[in-house]
N, C-alpha and C positions, 0 to 999 in steps of 0.2 A: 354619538355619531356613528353614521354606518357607511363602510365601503362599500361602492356598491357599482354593479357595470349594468350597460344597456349595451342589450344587442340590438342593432337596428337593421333593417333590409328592405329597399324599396325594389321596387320596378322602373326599367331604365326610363319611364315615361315621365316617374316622378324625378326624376334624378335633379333639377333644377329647385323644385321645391324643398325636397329636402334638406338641398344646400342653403337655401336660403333662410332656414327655420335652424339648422344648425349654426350659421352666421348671426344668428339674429340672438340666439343663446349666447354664442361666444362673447359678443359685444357685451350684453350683460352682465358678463362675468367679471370682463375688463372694466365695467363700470360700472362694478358694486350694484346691478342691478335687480340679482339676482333676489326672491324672497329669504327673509333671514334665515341661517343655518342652511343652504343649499350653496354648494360650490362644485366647481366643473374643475375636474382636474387633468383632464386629457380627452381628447377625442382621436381617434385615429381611421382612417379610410381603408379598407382592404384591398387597395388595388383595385382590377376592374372589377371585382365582386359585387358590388352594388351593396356594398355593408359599411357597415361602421361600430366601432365600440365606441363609446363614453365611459370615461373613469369617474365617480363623484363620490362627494361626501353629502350626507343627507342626517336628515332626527332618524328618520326607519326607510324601511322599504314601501311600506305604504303612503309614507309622507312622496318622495319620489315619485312612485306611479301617480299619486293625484297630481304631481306639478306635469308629469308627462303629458296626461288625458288634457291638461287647459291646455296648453300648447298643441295639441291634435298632429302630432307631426305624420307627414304622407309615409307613414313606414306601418313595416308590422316589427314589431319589438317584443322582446323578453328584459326583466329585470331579476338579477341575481346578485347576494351578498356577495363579497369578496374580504378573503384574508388575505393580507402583504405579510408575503413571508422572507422577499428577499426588494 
């Protein structure tokens, strides 16, 4: 399994959609909806930034970005591993 963060950044136009595609994830998670081995373990909002990080665990990086691209979410994003170190 990989730690693994999503930067995400819309424009204030999508700001609705976005929310609603990350709601739509969240649910998911909370109903074991999610495809096997992919778990959400934090999302957080950057204030008015129009951003967001995602914490997850995933098989790789790759497995990830292809669950991203089906979901098509209104952002432009970046996917990078992550080491926990504290």
């Amino acid at each position: 399994m990989a730690n693994l963060i999503i930067e995400h950044e819309w424009k204030e136009k999508n700001k609705d959609a976005a929310f609603k595609v990350v709601g739509s994830i969240i649910d998911m998670q909370k109903n074991s909806k999610l495809p096997a081995g992919f778990k959400l373990i934090s999302v957080q909002v950057l204030g008015d930034k129009n951003r967001a990080i995602c914490n997850w665990e995933a098989p790789s990086r790759d497995a990830l970005l292809g669950l991203v691209k089906q979901v098509n979410p209104p952002t432009k994003y970046e996917v990078h591993e992550a080491q926990k170190i504290f």
